[in-house]
C-alpha positions as CSV (number, residue, x, y, z in Angstrom):
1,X,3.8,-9.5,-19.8
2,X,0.6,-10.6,-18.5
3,X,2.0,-11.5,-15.0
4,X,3.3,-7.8,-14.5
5,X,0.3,-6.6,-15.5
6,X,-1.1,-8.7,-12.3
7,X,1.3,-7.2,-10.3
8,X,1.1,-3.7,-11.6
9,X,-3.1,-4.1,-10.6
10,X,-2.8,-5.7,-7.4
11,X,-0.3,-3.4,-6.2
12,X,-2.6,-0.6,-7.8
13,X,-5.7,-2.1,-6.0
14,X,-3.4,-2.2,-2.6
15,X,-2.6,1.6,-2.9
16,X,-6.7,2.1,-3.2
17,X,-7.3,0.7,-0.5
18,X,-4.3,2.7,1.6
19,X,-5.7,5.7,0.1
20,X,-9.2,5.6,1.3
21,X,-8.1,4.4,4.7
22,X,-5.8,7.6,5.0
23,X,-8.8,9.8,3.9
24,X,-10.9,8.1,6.3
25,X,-8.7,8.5,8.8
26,X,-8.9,4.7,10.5
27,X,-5.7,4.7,11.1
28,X,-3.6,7.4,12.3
29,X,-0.4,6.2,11.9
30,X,-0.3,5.8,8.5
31,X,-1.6,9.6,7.4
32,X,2.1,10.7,7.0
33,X,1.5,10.2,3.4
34,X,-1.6,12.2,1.9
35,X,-4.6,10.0,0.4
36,X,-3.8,12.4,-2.5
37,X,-0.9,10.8,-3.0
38,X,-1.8,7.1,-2.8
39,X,-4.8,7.7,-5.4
40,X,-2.6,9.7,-7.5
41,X,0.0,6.4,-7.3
42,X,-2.5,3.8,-7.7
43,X,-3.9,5.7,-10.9
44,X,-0.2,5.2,-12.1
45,X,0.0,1.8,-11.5
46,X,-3.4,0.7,-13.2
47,X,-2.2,3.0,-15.7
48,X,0.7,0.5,-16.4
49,X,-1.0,-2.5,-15.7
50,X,-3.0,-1.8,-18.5
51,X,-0.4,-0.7,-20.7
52,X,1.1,-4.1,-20.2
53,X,-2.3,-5.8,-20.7
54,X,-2.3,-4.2,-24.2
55,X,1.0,-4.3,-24.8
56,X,1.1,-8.3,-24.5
57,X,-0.3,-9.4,-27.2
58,X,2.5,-7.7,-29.8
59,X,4.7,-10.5,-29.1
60,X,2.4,-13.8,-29.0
């Protein structure tokens, strides 16, 4: 569980960083999607990556 956790937060910390270059506008081929949208998914998926942080140590 700790490895998707990982996963889940670096995937989480990717979408960050698409999000704030969409708002910023640096590159322009990219602003199809909102940087509504990649915050709003990145919240998600540091949402889960800490659910699976928690939820690890249940079964050790």
């Amino acid at each position: 569980m700790g490895m998707l956790a990982w996963i889940f937060g670096i995937i989480g910390g990717m979408c960050v960083v698409m999000g704030i270059i969409t708002a910023v506008g640096a590159i322009p081929a990219v602003a199809a999607l909102t940087w509504t949208f990649w915050f709003g998914l990145s919240g998600l998926l540091l949402l889960i990556s800490i659910a699976f942080a928690v939820g690890r140590g249940a079964y050790e």
